[in-house]
N, C-alpha and C positions, 0 to 999 in steps of 0.2 A: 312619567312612565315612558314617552316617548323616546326621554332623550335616553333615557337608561336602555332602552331598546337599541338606539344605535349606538353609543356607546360600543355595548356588547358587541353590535354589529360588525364595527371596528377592530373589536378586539378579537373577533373570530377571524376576519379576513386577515389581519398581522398573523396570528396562531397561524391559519392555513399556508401563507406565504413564506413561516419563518420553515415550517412541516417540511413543503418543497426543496427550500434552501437547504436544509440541511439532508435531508435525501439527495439531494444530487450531491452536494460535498461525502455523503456517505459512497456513494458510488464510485466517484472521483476517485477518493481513498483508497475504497478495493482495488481498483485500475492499477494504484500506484504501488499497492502490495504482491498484486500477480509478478508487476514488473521487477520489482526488486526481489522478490523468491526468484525470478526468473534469473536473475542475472548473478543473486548468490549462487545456485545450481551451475551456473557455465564458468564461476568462478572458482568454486569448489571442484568439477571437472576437472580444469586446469591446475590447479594446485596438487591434485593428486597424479596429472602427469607430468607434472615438474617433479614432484619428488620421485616417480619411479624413476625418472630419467637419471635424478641425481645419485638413487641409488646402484644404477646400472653404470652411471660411472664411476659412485666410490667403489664398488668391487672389481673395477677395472685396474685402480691402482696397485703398486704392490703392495706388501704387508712392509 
C-alpha cells in the first residue's frame, strides 16, 4: 500500500511538473503569436503602400 502511495506520489509530482511545462510553453507560444500578428500587420501596411505608390505611378504613364 505504501509503495502504491508513492508511486502515485510520483506520478502526481511528474503530472504537476509536466502542467508547469507546458504552461509556460503555452505562454511562450502566445508571445510568439502576438509577435507575428504584429509584424503581419506592419507588413500588410507596407504592402498596401507599395501598391498605392505603384498605382500612382502606373497612372502617371501615358496611355
Amino acid at each position: 500500500m505504501l509503495e502504491e502511495l508513492d508511486a502515485l506520489e510520483t506520478k502526481l509530482a511528474q503530472l504537476l511538473e509536466r502542467n508547469q511545462s507546458v504552461r509556460a510553453e503555452n505562454a511562450r507560444l502566445r508571445q510568439q503569436v502576438v509577435a507575428a500578428e504584429n509584424a503581419n500587420k506592419l507588413l500588410s501596411e507596407r504592402l498596401a503602400e507599395v501598391r498605392r505608390r505603384m498605382e500612382d505611378l502606373s497612372a502617371k504613364l501615358p496611355d
